[in-house]
N, C-alpha and C positions, 0 to 999 in steps of 0.2 A: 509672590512665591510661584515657583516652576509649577505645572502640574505634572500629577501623580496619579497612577492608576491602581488599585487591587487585581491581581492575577485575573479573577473574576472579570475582571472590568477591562483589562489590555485584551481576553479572550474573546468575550461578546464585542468591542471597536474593531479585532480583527477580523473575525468572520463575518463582521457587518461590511465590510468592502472586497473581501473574498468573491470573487465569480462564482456560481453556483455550476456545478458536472456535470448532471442528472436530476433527474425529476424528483429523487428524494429530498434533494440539497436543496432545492427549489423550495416545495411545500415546507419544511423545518425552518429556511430564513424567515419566509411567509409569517411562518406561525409564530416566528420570534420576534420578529422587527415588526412588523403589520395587525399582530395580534387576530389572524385570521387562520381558519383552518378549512385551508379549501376543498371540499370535497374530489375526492377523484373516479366516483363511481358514476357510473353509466344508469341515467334512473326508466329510460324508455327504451323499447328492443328495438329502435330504426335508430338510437343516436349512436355518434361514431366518437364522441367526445366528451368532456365534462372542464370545469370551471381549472380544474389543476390541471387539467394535459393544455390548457389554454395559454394557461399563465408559462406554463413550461415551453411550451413550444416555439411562443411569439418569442420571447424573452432567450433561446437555445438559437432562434435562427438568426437574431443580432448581435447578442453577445460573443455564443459560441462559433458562428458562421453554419449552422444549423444543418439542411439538406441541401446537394448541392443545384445550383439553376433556381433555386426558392428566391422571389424578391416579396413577394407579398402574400397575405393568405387571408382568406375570410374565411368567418364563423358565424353560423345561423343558430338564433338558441329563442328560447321562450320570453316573455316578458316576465321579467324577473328574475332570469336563468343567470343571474352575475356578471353580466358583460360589461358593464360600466363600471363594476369594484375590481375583476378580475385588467381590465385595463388600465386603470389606476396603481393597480400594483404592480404592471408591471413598467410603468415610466418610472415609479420611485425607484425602481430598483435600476432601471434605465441611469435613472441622476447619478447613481451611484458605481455603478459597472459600466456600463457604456461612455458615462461622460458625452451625452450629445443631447443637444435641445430635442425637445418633443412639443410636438403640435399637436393638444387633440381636439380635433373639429367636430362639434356636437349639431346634429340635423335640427335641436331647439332650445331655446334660450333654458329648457326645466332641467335638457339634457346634460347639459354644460354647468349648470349649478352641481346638481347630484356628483360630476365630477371634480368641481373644487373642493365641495364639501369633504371627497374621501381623501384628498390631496391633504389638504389641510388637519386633516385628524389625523391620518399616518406622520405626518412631522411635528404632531402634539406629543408622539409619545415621546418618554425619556432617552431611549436610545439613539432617536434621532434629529428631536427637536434641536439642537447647538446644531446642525448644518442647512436650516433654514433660514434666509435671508429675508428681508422686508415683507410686509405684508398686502402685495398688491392683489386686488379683487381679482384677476383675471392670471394671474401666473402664481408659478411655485418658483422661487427660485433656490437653488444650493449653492454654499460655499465652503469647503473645505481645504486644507494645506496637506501638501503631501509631500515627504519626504524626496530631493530627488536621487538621493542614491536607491530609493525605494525599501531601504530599511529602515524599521519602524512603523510605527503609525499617526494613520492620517488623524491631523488635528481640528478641531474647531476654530475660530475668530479668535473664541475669546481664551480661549488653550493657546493656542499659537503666541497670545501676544505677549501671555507669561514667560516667554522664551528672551535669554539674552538678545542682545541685536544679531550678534555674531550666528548663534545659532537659528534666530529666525530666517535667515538668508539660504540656509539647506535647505530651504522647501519651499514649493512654488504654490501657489492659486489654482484650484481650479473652480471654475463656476461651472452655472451651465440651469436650464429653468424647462419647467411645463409650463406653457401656454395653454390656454383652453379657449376656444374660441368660437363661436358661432358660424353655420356655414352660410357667410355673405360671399358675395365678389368683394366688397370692402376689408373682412376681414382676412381674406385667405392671400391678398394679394399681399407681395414679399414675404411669405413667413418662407425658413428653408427647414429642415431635421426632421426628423425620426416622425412618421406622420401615422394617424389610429385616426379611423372614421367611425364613428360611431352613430346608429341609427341609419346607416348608407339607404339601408330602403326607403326613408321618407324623405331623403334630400330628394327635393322636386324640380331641383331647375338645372338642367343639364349645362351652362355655362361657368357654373361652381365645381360641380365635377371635372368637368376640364381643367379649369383653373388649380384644381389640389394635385395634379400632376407631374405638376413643376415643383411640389413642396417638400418631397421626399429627396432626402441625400444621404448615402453610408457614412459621412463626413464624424468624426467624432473632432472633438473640439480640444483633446488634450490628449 
């Protein structure tokens, strides 16, 4: 049988692939699809930032094409100050609006778990678990069919295949994954997309660092 959605249910699959405007749009998907509510308050008088201007900003400057001459930006924060959840969330959201591979290079093996682990629980939830693909230790990957006239909504594998033949041919594949990976020379060599370093102060061998500078590219993949 075709699938069918409740009003309820075609509104939350739409604004689940909707671009986010502004920083409210941002925190409200957050807190719908991720089940997280990021703070946006400033808790020390020398910070210039917080966990939701983070997510917003990195995520407004590839999406949206942010401020202009911005290619890259670093953020210094506390141990514990969110950087590894707040970066996580904004690849998932990357899979989803950007459409472009993400690399995120973890300075140690604890680091790069902690990242899968939030990888992996954001596409546990129900709203977006149907656009996870296999279960590889080291990547996330998505799969979703999208309409190509762009009317309508984007489908799952297994939505999609309830569809006549006829009518599953309106709509293309897109894939696209997070990587998470270790900062070796072994691992950094070929990856290409969307690149997050994480823990950059303790990466200790300056021929890795060079090497991740070849790994970023505006390229989206669909």
């Amino acid at each position: 049988m075709p699938y069918s959605f409740t009003p309820e249910e075609e509104n939350l699959r739409r604004l689940l692939f909707k671009p986010c405007e502004n920083i409210q749009e941002v925190h409200d998907w957050v807190y719908v699809y991720c089940d997280v509510d990021l703070p946006g308050c400033h808790v020390d008088p020398d910070s210039t930032g917080s966990p939701l201007e983070m997510c917003y900003e990195t995520y407004d400057l590839l999406v949206n094409g942010g401020p202009e001459n911005v290619s890259r930006v670093l953020y210094y924060a506390s141990r514990g100050g969110f950087k590894t959840l707040v970066e996580s969330i904004v690849e998932v959201m990357l899979l989803l609006h950007f459409r472009s591979n993400v690399i995120h290079l973890s300075a140690i093996e604890e680091q790069s778990k902690n990242c899968q682990e939030y990888l992996k629980n954001f596409f546990a939830f129900p709203a977006l678990r149907g656009f996870v693909e296999g279960d590889n230790k080291r990547a996330t990957s998505t799969v979703f069919y999208e309409p190509i006239d762009k009317i309508g909504l984007n489908l799952t594998k297994a939505e999609w295949k309830t569809l006549p033949w006829e009518e599953q041919q309106q709509y293309k594949i897109v894939t696209n994954k997070v990587e998470v990976i270790v900062a070796t020379m072994k691992s950094t060599n070929g990856k290409h997309g969307v690149m997050f370093l994480d823990e950059l102060d303790i990466i200790d061998s300056p021929r890795v660092l060079k090497q991740t500078v070849n790994i970023p590219t505006p390229c989206r993949s669909a």
